[in-house]
Backbone bond lengths (Angstrom), bond angles and torsions (degrees), N, CA, C in turn:
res aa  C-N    CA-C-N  psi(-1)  N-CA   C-N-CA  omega(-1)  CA-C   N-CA-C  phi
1 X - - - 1.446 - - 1.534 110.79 -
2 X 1.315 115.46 -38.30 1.566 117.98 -173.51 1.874 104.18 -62.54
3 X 1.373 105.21 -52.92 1.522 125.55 -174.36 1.756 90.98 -60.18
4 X 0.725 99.50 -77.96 1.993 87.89 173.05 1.707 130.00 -37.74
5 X 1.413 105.51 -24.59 1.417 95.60 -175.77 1.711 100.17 -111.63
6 X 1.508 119.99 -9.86 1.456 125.42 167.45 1.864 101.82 -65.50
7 X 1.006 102.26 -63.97 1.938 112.34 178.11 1.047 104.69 -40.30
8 X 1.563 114.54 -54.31 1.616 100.96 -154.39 1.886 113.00 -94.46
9 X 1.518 109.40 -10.73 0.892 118.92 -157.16 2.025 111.34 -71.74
10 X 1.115 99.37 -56.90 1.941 105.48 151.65 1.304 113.23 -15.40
11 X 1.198 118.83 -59.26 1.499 123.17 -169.10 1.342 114.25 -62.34
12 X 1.694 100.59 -73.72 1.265 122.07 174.88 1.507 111.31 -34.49
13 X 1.494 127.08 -69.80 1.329 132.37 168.07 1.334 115.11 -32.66
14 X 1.581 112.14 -48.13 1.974 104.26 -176.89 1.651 117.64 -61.37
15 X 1.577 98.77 -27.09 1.530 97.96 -158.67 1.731 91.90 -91.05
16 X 1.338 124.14 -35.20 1.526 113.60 163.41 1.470 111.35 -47.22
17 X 1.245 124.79 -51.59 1.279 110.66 -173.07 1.402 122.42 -68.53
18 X 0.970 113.48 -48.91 1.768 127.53 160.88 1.449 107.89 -34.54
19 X 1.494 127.30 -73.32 1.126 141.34 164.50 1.505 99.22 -26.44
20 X 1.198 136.61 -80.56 1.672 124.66 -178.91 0.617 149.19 -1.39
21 X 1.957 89.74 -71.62 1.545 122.24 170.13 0.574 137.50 -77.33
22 X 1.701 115.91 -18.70 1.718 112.13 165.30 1.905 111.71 -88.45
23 X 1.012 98.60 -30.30 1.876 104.46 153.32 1.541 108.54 -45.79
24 X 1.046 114.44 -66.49 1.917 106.38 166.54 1.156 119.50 -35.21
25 X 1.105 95.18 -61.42 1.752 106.50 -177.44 1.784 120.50 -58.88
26 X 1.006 100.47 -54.33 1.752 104.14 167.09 1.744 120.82 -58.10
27 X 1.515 103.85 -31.19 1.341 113.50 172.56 1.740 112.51 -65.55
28 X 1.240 106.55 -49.38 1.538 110.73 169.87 1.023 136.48 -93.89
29 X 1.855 121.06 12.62 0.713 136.33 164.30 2.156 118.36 -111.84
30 X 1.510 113.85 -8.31 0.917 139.60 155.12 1.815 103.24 73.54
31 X 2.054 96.19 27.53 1.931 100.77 164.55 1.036 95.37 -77.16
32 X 1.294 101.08 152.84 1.493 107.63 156.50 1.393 111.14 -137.50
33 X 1.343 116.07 70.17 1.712 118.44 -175.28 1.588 98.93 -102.85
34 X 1.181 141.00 115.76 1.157 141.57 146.43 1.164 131.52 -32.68
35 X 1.412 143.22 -11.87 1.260 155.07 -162.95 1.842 86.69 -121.13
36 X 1.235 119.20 -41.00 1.694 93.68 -167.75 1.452 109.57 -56.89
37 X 0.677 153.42 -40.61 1.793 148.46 -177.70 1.408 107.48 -63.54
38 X 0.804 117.48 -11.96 2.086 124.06 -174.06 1.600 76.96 -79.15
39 X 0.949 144.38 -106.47 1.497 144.51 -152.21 1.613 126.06 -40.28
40 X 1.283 115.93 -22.10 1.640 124.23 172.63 1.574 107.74 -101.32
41 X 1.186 102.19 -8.89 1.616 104.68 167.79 1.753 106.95 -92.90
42 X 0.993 121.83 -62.13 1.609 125.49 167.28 1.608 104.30 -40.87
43 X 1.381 126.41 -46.78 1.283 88.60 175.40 1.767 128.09 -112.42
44 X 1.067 94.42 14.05 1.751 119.73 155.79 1.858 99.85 -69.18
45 X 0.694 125.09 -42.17 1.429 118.74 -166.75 1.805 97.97 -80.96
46 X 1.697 121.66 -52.11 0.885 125.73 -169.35 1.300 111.94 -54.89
47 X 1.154 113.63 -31.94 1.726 123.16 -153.76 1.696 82.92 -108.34
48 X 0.981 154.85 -17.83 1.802 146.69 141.85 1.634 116.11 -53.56
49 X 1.593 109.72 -44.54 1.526 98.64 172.95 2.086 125.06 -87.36
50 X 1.521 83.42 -5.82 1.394 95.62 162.02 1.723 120.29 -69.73
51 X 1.269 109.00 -52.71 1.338 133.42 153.68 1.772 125.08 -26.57
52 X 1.893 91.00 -75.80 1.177 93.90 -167.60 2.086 114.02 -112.13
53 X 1.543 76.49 15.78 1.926 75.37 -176.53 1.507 128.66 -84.95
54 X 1.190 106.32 -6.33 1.823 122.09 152.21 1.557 101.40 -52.22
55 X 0.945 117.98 -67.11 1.900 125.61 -166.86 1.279 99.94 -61.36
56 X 1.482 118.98 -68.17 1.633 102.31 163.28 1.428 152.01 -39.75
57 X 1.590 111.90 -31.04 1.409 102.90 160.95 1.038 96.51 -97.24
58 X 1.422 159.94 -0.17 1.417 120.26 156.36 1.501 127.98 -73.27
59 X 1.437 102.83 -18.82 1.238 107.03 167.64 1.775 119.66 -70.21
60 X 1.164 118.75 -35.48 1.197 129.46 169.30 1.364 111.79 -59.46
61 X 1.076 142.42 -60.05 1.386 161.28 119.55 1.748 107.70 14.44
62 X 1.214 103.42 -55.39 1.496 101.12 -171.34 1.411 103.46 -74.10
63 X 1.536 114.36 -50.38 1.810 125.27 178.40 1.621 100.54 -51.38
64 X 1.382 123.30 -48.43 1.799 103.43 -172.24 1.515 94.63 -71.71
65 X 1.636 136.01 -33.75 1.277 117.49 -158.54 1.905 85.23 -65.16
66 X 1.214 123.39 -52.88 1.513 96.23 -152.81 1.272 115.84 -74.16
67 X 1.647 118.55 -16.47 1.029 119.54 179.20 2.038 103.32 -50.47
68 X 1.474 110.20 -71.46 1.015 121.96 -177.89 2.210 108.17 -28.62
69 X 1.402 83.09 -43.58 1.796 84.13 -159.06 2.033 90.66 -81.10
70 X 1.093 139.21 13.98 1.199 153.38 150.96 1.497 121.69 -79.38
71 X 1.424 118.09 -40.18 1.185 124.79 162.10 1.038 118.05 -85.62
72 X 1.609 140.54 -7.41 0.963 144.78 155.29 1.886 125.75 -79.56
73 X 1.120 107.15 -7.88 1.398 139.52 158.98 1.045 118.46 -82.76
74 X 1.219 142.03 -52.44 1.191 143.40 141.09 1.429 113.88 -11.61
75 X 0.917 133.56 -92.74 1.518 148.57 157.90 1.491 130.43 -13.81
76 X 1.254 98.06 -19.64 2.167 99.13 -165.15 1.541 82.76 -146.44
């Protein structure tokens, strides 16, 4: 559960924040297109896993290695 909410949590957080601000922005600017926030969120997210997606699969990486070396414990 931790390894799931560390991975996913980057993301989730960018596109809330993104999401906000262009909600701010439409609020004080008085658009109201539903589709404008789809595009500063897509690349808010892109430019976070560009960022932070080294750390994520190694972290992912480390959870299957031990998983694996747990099931291999199991056994002997």
């Amino acid at each position: 559960m931790l390894t799931t909410l560390l991975v996913s949590a980057p993301s989730l957080g960018i596109a809330i924040l993104v999401g906000l601000l262009v909600g701010l922005v439409q609020a004080a600017t008085s658009i109201n297109e539903m589709t404008l926030s789809f595009i500063p969120k897509l690349i808010g997210i892109a430019l976070g896993l560009i960022i932070l997606g080294s750390w994520q699969l190694h972290l992912m990486m480390d959870f299957t290695r031990s998983i694996f070396q747990k099931i291999l414990g199991l056994f002997t």
